[in-house]
C-alpha positions in Angstrom: 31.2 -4.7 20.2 27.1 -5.6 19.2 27.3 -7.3 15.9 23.6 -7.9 16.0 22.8 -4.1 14.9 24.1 -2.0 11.6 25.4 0.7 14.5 28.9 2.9 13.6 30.6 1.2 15.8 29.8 -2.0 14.1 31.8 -0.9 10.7 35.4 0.0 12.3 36.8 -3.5 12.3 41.0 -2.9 10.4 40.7 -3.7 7.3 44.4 -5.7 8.6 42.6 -8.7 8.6 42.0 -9.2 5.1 38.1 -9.9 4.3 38.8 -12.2 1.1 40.3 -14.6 4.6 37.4 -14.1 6.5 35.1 -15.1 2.9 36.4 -18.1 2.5 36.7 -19.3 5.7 33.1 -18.5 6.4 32.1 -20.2 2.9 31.1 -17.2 0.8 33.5 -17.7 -2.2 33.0 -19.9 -4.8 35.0 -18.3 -7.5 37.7 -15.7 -7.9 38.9 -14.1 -11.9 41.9 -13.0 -10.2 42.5 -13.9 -6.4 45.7 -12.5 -6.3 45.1 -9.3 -7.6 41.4 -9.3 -5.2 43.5 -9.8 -2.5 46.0 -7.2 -2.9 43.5 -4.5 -4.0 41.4 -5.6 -0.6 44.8 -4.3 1.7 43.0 -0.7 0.9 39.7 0.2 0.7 37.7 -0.6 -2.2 34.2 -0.4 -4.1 32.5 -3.1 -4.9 28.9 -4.1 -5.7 26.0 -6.4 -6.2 22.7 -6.3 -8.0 19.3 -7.0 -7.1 16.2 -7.6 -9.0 12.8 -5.3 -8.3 11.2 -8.7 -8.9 9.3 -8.2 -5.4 8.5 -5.6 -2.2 10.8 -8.1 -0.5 14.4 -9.8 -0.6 13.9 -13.2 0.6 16.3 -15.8 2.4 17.6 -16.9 -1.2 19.3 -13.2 -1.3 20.6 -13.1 1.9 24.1 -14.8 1.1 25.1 -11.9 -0.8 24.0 -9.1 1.6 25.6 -10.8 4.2 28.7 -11.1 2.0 28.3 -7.1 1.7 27.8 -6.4 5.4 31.4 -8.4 6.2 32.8 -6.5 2.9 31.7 -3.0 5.1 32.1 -4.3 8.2 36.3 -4.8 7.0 36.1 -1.3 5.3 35.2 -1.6 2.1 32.4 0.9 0.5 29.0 -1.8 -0.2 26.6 -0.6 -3.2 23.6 -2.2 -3.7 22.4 -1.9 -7.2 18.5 -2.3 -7.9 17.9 -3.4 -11.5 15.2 -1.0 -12.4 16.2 -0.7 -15.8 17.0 -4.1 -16.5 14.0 -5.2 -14.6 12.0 -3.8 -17.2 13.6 -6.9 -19.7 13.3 -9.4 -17.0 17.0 -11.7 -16.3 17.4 -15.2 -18.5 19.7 -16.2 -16.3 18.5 -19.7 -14.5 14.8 -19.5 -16.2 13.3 -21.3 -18.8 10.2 -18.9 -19.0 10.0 -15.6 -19.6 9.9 -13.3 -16.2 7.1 -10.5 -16.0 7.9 -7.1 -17.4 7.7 -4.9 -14.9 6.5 -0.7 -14.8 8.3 2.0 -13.4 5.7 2.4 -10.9 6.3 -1.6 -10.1 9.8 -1.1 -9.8 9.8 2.2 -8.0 7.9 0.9 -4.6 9.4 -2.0 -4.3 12.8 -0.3 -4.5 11.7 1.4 -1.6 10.7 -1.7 0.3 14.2 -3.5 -0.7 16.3 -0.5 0.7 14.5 -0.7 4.3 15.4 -4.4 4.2 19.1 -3.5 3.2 19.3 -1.1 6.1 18.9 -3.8 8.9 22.4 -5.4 7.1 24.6 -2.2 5.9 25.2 1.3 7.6 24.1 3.8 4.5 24.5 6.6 6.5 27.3 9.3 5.7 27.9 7.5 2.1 29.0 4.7 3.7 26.8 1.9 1.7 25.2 3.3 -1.5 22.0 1.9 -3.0 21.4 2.8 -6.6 19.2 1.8 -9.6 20.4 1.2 -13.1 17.1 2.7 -14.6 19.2 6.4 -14.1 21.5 5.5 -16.6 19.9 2.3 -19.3 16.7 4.1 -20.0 18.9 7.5 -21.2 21.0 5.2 -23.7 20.7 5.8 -27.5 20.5 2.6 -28.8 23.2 3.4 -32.1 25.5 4.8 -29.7 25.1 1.7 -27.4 25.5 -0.6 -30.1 28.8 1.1 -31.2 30.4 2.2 -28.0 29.5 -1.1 -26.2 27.8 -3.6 -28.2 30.7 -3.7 -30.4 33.4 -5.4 -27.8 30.6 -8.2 -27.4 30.8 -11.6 -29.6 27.7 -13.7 -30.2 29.7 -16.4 -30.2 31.1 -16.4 -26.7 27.5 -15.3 -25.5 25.7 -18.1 -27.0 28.2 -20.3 -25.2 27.1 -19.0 -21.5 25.3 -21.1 -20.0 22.7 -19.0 -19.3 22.0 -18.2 -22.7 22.2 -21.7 -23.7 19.9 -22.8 -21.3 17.4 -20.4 -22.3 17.8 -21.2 -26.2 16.9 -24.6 -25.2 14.1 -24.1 -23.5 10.1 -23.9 -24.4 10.3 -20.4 -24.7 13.1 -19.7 -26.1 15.8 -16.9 -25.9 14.2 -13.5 -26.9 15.8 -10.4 -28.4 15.2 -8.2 -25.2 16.6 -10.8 -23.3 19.8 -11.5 -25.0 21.1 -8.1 -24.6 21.0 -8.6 -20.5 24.6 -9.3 -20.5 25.3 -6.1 -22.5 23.3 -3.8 -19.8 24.6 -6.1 -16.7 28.4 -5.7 -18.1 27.7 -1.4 -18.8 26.1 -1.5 -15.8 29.4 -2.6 -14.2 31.6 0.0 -16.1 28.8 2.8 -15.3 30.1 2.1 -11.5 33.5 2.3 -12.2 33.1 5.6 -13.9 31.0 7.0 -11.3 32.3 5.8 -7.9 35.7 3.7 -8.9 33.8 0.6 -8.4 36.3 -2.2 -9.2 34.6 -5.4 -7.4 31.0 -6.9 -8.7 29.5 -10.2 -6.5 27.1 -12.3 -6.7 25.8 -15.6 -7.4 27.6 -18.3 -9.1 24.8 -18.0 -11.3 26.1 -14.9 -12.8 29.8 -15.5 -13.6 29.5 -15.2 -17.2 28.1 -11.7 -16.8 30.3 -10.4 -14.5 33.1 -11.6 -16.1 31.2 -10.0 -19.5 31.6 -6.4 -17.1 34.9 -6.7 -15.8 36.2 -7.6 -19.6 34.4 -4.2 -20.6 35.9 -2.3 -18.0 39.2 -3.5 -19.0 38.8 -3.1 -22.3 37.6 0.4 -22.8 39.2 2.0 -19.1 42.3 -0.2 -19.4 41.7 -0.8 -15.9 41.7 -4.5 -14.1 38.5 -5.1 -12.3 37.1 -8.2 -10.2 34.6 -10.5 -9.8 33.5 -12.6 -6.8 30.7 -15.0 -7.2 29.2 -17.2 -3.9 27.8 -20.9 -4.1 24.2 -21.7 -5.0 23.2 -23.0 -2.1 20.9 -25.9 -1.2 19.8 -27.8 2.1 21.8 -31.0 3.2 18.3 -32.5 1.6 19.0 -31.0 -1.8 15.9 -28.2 -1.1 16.7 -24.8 -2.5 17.7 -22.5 0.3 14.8 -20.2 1.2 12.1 -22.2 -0.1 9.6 -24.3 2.2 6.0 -25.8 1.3 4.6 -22.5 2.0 6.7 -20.9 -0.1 9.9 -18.5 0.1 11.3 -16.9 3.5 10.6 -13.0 3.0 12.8 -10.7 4.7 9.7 -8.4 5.3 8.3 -9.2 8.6 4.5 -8.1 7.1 5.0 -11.3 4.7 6.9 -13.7 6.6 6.9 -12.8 10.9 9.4 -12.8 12.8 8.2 -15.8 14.8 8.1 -17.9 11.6 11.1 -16.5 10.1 12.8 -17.6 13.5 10.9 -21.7 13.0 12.3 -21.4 9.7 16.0 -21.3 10.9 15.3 -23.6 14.0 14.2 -26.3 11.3 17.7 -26.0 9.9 18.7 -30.0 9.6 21.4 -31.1 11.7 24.1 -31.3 8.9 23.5 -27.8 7.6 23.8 -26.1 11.1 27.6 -25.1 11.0 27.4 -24.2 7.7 24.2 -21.9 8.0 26.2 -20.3 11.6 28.6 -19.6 9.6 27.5 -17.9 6.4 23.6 -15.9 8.3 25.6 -15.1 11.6 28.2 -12.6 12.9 29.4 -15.4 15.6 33.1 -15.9 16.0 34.2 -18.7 13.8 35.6 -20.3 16.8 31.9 -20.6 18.6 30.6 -21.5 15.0 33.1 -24.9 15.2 31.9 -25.5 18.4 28.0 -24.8 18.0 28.8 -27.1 14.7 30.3 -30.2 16.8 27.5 -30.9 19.2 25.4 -34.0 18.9 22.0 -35.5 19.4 19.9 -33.6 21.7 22.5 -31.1 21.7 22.1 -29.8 18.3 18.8 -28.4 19.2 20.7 -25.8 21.2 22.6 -24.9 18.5 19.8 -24.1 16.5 18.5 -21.9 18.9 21.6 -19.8 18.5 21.3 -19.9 15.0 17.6 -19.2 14.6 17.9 -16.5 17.4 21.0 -14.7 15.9 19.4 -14.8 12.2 16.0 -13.6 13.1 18.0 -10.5 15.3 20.0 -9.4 11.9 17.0 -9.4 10.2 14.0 -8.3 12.5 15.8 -7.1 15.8 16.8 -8.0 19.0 13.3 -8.1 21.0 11.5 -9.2 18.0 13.9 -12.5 18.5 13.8 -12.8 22.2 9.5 -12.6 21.3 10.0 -15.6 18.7 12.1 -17.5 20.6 9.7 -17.2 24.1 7.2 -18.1 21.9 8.8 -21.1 20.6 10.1 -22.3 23.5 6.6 -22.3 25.0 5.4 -24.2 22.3 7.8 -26.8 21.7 9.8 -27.0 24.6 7.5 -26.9 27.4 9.5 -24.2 29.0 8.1 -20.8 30.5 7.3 -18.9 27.4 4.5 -16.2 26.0 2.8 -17.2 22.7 2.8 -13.8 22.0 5.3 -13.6 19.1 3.3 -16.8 17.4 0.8 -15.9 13.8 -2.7 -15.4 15.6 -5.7 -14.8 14.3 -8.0 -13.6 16.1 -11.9 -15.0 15.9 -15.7 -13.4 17.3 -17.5 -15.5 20.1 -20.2 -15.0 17.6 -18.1 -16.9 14.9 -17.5 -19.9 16.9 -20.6 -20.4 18.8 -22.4 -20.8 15.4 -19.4 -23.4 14.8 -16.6 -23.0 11.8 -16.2 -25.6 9.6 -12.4 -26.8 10.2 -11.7 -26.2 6.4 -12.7 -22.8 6.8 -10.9 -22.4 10.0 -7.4 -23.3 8.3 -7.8 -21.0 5.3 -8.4 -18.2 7.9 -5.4 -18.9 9.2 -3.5 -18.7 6.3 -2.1 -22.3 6.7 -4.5 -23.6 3.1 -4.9 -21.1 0.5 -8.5 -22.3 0.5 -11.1 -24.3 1.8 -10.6 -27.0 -1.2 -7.0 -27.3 0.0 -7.6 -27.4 3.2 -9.6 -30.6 2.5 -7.2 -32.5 0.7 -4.9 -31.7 3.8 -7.2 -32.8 6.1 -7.5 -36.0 3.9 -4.3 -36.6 4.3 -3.7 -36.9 8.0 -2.0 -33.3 7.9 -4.1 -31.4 10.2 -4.5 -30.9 13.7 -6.5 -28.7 16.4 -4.9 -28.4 20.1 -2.4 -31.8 18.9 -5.5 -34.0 17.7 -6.0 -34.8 14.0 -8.8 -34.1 12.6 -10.4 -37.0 11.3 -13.2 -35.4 9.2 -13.5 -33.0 6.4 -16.8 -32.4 7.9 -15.6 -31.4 11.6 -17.2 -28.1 13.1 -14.7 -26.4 15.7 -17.4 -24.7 18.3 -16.0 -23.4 21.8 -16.4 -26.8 23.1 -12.9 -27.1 21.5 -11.1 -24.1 23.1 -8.7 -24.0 25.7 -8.2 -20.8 27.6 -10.1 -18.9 24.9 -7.9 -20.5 22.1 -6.7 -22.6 19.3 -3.3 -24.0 18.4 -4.0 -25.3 14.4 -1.1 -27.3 12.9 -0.7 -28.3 9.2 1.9 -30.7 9.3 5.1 -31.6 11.5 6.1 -28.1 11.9 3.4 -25.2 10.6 1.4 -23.7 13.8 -1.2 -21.1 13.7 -2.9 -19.3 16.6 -6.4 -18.9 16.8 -7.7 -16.3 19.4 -11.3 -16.0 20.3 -12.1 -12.1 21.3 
């Protein structure tokens, strides 16, 4: 059976094999409201959900714990819905900021909805109902705010909500805790009953992060449905380092191959430090927990195989097969002095004109996209970070002319691991 691809036949494994097992041997669970009951409500199919902010075109590496929580939830049998928060994007989440997020417009919200469901599709099989992806705008931006206030707003106290710790956080910030903003629990708990009402939704997920408002949902449900409903938060993760997963010096890991590509989506993963690689194999891969241990136990030089595996597996979940097999070619050539084409590497490509007049290096790494400007590029420079073909540059002043090509090109690096193609055409 191909794991690799959101095919059918990818989404009949028995739901015999209870998933809440293969969540926590994996590493996806971090809290439970009711094992028990999750567990015996898993031995059937079930409805479950988890919501993601519009805040962006793309879903980035950050979000990808979740979705791959959904994909083994559909991949067991279990009916994945992925909620956009359209509405509540329009009041922007407290939860884990101190500043106040931008207010979004329909418009806003609307395209990069469309951008997140593509993404969603390389992870979950939406066809034939299978998967559901839905945005909470349909149903907040019709409430009447008196009814709201005395259907819903009346099982909340301000007490308990001012003891989350999201709200408590945000109190204490600079900004402070708005209006808007404190009624996000209210909207993310209606939210909750909303997809119990509609399509018997009885499991939300997320990050740890949002326990106090899931909890805040399943309460509601329980209270005006009578109904029990769950909820399943995962860990916040961070690097062996203590570096918030997804983020790197040039920013977060984009799913969408137009903002991140595939070739540096895959030297994101094979950068993956040595302690974090049986964890990461484990939680971004479909790979048999058995090869995971073992992939997990090698040593030394070994390790660097591993990575491979894991950086080639992630980037063919998220991009595709061939787009991997480019990346990793690529890389290989690069770094390993193996047989390899560079095609899968960031180029950019450069007129004979161009360099014959000679580019300022400074100007030839904010080309490139590895300074966001010439002034930046400078201070890297100054600091012993950049290189042309392996050799540092020495000089803010330095002038690349064709003198400095080899076979028509340019490998630029900006640091230990950031490499840029330069093409002359």
């Amino acid at each position: 059976m191909d794991y690799n691809s959101p095919d059918i036949a990818t989404w009949e494994i028995s739901i015999v094999t209870n998933v809440l097992d293969v969540l926590q041997e994996r590493g996806f669970v971090k809290d439970i409201s009711d094992e028990r009951g999750l567990r015996e409500a898993l031995e059937n199919s079930i409805t479950l959900y988890v919501g993601y902010d519009p805040t962006a075109s793309s879903l980035h590496v950050g979000h990808l714990l979740t979705i791959m929580a959904l994909s083994w939830m559909q991949r067991h049998g279990h009916r994945p819905i992925a909620l956009v928060g359209g509405g509540t994007g329009m009041i922007g989440d407290p939860t884990g900021r101190t500043v106040n997020r931008p207010i979004l417009t329909y418009e806003q919200i609307e395209e990069n909805s469309r951008g997140l469901k593509k993404q969603l599709q390389q992870y979950l099989d939406f066809s034939d109902g299978k998967a559901l992806m839905v945005n909470n705008a349909d149903w907040l931006t019709k409430l009447k705010y008196i009814e709201f206030l005395r259907d819903i707003g009346v099982y909340f106290s301000v007490g308990q909500m001012l003891n989350m710790e999201t709200y408590r956080a945000k109190l204490e910030s600079e900004s402070g805790l708005n209006f808007v903003e404190f009624n996000y629990a209210l909207l993310q708990a209606y939210d909750f009953l909303t997809l119990y009402r509609d399509y018997n939704c009885t499991l939300q997920m997320g990050g740890s992060d949002q326990w106090g408002n899931s909890l805040a949902g399943a309460d509601l449900i329980k209270r005006i449905e009578g109904e029990q409903a769950f909820v399943l938060v995962c860990p916040l993760l961070t690097t062996a380092s203590g570096a918030k997963m997804g983020k790197t010096e040039a920013g977060a890991v984009w799913l969408d191959p137009d903002l991140v590509s595939p070739y540096q989506y895959y030297q994101f993963w094979i950068n993956t430090e040595d302690a974090d690689v049986e964890r990461f194999l484990a939680l971004y891969t479909y790979l048999p927990m058995e090869e995971v241990r073992e992939l997990g136990n090698l040593e030394g030089a070994d390790i660097r195989g591993a990575k491979e595996v894991l950086a080639f597996e992630a980037t063919s979940i998220t991009h595709g097969e061939e787009a991997a097999r480019t990346a990793q070619t690529a890389a290989r050539a690069l770094f390993g002095g193996r047989e390899g084409s560079m095609e899968g590497m960031p180029t950019t490509p450069i007129s004979v004109r161009e360099i014959a007049q000679g580019i300022p290096v400074a100007q030839l790494f904010a080309m490139a996209g590895l300074a966001s400007s010439r002034g930046e590029a400078r201070r890297l420079i100054q600091q012993g970070g950049a290189y042309v073909n392996d050799e540092r540059i020495e000089s803010v002043d330095q002038t690349i002319t064709p003198d400095d090509l080899v076979d028509g090109s340019l490998m630029l690096r900006m640091g230990k691991k950031r490499y840029h193609r330069v093409v002359v055409e």
